[in-house]
N, C-alpha and C positions, 0 to 999 in steps of 0.2 A: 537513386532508385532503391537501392539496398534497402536504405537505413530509415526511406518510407514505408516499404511493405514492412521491416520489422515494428517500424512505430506503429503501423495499421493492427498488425498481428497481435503485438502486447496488449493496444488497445482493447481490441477483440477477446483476447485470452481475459486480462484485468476486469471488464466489466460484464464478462459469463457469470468467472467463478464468485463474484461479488453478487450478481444478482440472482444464481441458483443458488447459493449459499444461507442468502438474504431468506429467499424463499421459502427455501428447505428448512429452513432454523425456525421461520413465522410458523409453515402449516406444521413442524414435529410439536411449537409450542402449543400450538391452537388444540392439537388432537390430546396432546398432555393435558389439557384443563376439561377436555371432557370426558377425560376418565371418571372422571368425582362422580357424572351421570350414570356411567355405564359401570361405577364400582370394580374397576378394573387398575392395574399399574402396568406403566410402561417404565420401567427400572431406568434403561437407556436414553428415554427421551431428552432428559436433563441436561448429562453429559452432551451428546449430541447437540442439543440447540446451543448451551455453549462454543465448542467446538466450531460450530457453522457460523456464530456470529463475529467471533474471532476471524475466522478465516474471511466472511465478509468485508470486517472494518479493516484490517491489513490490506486487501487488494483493493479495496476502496479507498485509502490511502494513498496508494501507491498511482494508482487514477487520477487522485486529487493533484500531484503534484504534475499530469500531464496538464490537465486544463486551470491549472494556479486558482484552486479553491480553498487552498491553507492559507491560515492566519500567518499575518505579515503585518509591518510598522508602514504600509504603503504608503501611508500622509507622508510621512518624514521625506521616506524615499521622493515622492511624486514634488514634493515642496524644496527638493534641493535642484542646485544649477546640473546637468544633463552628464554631465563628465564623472562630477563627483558622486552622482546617483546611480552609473552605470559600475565606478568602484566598490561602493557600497552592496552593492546589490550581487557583485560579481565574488565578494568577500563574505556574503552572507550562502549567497549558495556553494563556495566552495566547504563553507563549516557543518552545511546541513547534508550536503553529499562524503563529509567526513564521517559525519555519525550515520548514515545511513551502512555505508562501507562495514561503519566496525558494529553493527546490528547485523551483517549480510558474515558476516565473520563470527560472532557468538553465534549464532544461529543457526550457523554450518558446524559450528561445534557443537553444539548441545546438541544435533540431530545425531551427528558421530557417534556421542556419548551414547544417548538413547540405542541409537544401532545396536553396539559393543554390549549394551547390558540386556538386549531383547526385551525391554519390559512393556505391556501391554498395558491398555485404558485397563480399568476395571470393567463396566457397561460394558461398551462396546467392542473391547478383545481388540481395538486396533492396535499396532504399533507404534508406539508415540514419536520413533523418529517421523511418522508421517505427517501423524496430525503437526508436528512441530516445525516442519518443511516450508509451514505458510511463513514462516519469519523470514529465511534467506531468498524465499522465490519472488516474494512481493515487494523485498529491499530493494531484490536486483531492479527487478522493473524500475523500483520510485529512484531507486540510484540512476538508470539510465534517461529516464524524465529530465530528472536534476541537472544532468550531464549535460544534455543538449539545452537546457533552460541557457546552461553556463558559456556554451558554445554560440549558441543565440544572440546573448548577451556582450559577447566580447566580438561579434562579428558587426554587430550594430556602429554602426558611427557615430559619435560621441555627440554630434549635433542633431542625431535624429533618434537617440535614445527614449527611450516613453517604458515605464514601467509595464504598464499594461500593453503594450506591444510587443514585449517580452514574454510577459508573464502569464498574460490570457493567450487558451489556445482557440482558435477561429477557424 
């Protein structure tokens, strides 16, 4: 029941900040292009829509790996006998929840970093461990996706194993 409502909650949390992020990045860029009409500069817009699309495609990411929308070798996998597709598959996501881990781990550092030196956007005077926060917070999630992908995976019975029973979420 727990580890529902947290999957519910990430969910929820994952595709907010992905899609006000998304948002907020479209309309700063839209009202950026109509400065040229109204002969005006919005210095910050740039940075900003950067910033939000960034933050977008990380937690978007991170979302992708709940409902299995990343790119995969699935033919291979789906074209092997059931046991040795469920190894394979069980050995591919523990490599890719490895590198998620040491992403969630440089990125808790470099936010550190950032902290310790106080140094600010230029634009927007934010903090940059902040803005930099989207790396460890979106990891964790796609790490925790992955986790249960892997748990999933190895709970399945080798004779009722199916790629996409694992991998797509329903």
């Amino acid at each position: 029941m727990f580890f529902e409502r947290l999957d519910r909650y990430l969910e929820i949390f994952s595709t907010t900040v992905m899609m006000v992020s998304m948002s907020l990045a479209t309309l700063v860029a839209f009202i950026n292009v109509l400065r040229y009409g109204f002969n005006m500069s919005l210095s910050w817009a740039g940075e900003m829509t950067s910033y939000l699309f960034i933050w977008s495609a990380l937690f978007g990411a991170a979302y992708g790996f709940k409902i299995g929308m990343h790119l995969g070798v699935t033919i291979v996998i789906q074209k092997l006998q059931p046991k040795i597709a469920k190894i394979l598959l069980t050995f591919s996501l523990i490599i890719i929840v490895s590198y998620l881990i040491a992403l969630i781990v440089w990125g808790y550092n470099f936010c550190v970093f950032n902290f310790e030196l106080e140094q600010n956007s230029v634009d927007l005077n934010l903090p940059f461990w902040l803005i930099y926060s989207c790396v460890p917070v979106s990891m964790t999630i796609a790490s925790y996706q992955v986790i249960l992908k892997i748990i999933k995976t190895l709970k399945t019975p080798r004779d009722q194993f199916s790629y996409d029973m694992v991998m797509k979420e329903h």
